[in-house]
VMD Tcl script that builds the backbone (N, CA, C; Angstrom):
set m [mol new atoms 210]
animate dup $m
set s [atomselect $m all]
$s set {name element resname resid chain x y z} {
  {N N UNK 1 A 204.317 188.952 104.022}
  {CA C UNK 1 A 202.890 188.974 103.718}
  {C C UNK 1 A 202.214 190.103 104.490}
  {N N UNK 2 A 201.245 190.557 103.596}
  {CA C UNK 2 A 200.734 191.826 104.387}
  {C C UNK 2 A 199.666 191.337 105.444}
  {N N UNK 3 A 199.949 192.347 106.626}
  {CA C UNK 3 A 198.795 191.455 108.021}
  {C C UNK 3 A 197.797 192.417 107.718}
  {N N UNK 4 A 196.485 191.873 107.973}
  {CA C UNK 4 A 195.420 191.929 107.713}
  {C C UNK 4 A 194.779 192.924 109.049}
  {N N UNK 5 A 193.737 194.000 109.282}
  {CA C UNK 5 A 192.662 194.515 109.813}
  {C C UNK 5 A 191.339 194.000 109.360}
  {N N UNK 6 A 190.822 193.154 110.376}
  {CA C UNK 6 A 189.587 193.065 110.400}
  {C C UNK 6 A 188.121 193.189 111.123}
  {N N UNK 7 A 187.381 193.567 110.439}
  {CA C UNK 7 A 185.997 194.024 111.358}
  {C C UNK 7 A 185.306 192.742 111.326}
  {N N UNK 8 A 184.938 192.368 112.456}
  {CA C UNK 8 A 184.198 191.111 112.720}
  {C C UNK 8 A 182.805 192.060 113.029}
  {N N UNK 9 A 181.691 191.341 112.408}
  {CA C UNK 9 A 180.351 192.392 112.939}
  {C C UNK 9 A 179.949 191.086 112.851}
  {N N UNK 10 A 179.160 191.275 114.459}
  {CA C UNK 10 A 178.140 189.993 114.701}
  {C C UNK 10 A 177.644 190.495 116.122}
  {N N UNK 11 A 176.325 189.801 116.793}
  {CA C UNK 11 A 175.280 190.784 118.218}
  {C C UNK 11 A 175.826 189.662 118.961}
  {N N UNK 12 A 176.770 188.800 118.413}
  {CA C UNK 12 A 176.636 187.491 119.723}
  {C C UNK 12 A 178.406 187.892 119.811}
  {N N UNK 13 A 179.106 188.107 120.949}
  {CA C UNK 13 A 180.605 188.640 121.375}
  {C C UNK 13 A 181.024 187.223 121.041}
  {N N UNK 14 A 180.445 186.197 121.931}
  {CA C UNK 14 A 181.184 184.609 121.760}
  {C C UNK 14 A 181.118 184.419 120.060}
  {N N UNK 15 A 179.767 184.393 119.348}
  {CA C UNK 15 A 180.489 184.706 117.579}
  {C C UNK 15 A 181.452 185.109 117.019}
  {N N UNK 16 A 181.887 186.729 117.621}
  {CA C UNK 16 A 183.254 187.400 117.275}
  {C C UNK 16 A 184.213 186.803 117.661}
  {N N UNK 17 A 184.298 186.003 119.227}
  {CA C UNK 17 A 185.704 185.561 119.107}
  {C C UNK 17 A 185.847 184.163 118.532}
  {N N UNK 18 A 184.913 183.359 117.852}
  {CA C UNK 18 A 185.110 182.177 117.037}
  {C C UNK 18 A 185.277 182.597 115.874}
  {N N UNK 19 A 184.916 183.532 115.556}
  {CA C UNK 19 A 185.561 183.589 113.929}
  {C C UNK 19 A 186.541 184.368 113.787}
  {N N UNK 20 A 186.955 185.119 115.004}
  {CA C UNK 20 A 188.674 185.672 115.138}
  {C C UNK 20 A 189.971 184.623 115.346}
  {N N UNK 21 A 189.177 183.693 116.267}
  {CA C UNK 21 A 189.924 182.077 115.996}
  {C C UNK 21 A 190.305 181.493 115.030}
  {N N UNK 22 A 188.988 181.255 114.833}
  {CA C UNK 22 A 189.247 180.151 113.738}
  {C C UNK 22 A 190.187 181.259 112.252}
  {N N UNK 23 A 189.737 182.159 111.801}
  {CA C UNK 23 A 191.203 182.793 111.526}
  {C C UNK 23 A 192.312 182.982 111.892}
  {N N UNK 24 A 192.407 182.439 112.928}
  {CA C UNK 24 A 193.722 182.487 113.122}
  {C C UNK 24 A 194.590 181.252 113.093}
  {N N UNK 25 A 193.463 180.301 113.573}
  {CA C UNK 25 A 193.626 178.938 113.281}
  {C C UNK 25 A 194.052 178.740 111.902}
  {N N UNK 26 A 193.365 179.109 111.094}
  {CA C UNK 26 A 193.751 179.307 109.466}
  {C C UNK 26 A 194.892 179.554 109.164}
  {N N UNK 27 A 195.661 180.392 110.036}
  {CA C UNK 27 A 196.554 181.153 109.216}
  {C C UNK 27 A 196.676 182.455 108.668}
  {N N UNK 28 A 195.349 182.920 108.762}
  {CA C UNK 28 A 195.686 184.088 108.324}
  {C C UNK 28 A 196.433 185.116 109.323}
  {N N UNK 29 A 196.904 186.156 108.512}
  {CA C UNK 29 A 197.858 186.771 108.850}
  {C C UNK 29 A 197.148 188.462 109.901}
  {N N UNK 30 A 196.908 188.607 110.616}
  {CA C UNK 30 A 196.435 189.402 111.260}
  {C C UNK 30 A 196.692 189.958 112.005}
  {N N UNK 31 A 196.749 191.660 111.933}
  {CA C UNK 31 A 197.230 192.411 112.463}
  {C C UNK 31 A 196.265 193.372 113.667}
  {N N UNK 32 A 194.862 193.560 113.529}
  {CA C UNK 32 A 194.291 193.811 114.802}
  {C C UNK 32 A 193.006 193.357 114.000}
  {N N UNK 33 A 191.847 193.507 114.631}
  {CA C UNK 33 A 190.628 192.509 114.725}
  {C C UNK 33 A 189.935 194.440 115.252}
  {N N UNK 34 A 188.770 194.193 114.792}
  {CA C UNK 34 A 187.455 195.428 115.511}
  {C C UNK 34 A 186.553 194.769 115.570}
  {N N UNK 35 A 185.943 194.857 116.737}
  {CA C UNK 35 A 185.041 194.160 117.011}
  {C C UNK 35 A 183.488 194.831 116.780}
  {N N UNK 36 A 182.211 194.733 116.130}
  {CA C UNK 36 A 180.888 195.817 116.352}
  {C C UNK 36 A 180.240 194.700 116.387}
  {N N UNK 37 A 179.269 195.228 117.056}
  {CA C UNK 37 A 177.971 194.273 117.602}
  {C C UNK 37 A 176.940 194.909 116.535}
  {N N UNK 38 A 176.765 195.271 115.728}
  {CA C UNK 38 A 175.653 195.647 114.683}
  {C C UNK 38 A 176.422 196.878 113.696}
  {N N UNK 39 A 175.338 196.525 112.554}
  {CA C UNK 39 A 175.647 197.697 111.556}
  {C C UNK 39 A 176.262 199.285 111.853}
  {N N UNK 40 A 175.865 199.442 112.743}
  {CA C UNK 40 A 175.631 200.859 112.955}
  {C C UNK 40 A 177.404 201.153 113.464}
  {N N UNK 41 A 177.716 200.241 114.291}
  {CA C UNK 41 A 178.850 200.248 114.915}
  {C C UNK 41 A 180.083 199.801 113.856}
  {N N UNK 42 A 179.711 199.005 113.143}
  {CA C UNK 42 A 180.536 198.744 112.131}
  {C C UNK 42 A 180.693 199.984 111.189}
  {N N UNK 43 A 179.617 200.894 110.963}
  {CA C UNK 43 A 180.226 202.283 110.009}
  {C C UNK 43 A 181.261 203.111 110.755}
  {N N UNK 44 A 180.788 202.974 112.394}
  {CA C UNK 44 A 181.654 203.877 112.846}
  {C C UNK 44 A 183.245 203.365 112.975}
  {N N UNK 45 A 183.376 201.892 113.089}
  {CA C UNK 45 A 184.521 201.611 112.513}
  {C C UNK 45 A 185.433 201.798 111.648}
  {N N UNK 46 A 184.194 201.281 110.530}
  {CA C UNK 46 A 185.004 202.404 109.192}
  {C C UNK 46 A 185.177 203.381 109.004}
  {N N UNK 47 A 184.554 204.081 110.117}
  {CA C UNK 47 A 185.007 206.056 109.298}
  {C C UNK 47 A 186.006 205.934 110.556}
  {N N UNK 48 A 186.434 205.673 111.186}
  {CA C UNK 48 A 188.408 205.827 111.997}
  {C C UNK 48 A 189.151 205.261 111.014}
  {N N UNK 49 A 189.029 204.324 109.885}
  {CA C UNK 49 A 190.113 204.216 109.212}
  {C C UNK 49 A 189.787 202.626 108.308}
  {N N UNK 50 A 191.177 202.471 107.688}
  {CA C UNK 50 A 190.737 201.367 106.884}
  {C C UNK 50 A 190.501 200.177 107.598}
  {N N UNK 51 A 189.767 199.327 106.581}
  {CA C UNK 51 A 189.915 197.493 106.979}
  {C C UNK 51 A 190.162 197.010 106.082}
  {N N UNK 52 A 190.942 196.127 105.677}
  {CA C UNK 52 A 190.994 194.952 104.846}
  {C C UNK 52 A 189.972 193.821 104.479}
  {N N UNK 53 A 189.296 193.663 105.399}
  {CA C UNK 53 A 188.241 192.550 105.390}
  {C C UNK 53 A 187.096 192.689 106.448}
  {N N UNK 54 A 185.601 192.496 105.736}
  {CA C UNK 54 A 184.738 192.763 107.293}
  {C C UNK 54 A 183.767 191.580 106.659}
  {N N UNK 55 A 183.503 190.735 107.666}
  {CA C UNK 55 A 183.053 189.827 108.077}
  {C C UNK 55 A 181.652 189.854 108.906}
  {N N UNK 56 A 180.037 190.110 108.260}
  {CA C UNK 56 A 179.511 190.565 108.608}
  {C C UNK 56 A 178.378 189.154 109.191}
  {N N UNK 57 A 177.823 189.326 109.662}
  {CA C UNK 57 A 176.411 188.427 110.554}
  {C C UNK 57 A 175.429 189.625 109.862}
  {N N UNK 58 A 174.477 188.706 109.360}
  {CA C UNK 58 A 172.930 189.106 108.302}
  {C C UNK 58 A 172.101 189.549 109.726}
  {N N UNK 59 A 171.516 188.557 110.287}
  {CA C UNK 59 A 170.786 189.282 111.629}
  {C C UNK 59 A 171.303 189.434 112.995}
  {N N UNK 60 A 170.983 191.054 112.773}
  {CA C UNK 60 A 171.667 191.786 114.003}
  {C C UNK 60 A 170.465 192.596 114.261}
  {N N UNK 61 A 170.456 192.887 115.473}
  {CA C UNK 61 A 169.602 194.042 116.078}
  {C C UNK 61 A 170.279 195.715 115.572}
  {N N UNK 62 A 169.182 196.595 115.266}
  {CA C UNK 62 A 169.973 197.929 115.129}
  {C C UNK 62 A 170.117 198.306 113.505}
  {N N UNK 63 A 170.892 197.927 112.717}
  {CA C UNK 63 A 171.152 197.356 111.270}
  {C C UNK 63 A 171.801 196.096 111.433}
  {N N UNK 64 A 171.083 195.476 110.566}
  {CA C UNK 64 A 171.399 194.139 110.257}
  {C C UNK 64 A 172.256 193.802 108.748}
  {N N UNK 65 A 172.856 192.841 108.733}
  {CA C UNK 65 A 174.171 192.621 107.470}
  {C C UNK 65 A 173.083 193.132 106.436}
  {N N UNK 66 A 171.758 193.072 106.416}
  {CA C UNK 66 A 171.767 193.587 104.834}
  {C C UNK 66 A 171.519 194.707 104.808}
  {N N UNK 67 A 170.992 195.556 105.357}
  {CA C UNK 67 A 171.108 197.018 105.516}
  {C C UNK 67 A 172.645 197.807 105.689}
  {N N UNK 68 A 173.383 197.061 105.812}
  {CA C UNK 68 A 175.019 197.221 106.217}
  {C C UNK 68 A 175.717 197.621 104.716}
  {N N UNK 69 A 175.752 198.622 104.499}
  {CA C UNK 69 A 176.304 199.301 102.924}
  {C C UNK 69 A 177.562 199.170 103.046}
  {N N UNK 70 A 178.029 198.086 101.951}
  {CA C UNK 70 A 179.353 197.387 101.693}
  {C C UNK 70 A 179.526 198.278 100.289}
}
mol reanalyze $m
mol bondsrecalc $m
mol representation Tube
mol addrep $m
């Protein structure tokens, strides 16, 4: 099964690591995790390279999930 890259975007760190958990708790298959505390940080994620899945929080300071161009 192919392991997964994912961007967790959320302003609260203890958020990011419960929903890196509880995926994992799941099962899913995961191969590294990026962590951004707001929109802004999450583009710069994406322009170093791919993700498989990003997992965004709506209010964030900075850009927030809906300003966040998916």
């Amino acid at each position: 099964m192919h392991k997964l890259r994912v961007l967790i975007v959320d302003d609260s760190s203890v958020m990011r690591k419960i929903v890196e958990r509880s995926l994992r708790e799941a099962g899913i298959n995961i191969e590294q995790v990026f962590p951004a505390g707001n929109g802004e940080e999450a583009l710069g994620v994406l322009r170093q390279g791919k993700v498989d899945l990003v997992l965004c929080d709506i209010n964030m300071p900075v850009m927030d999930g809906l300003e966040f161009p998916l």
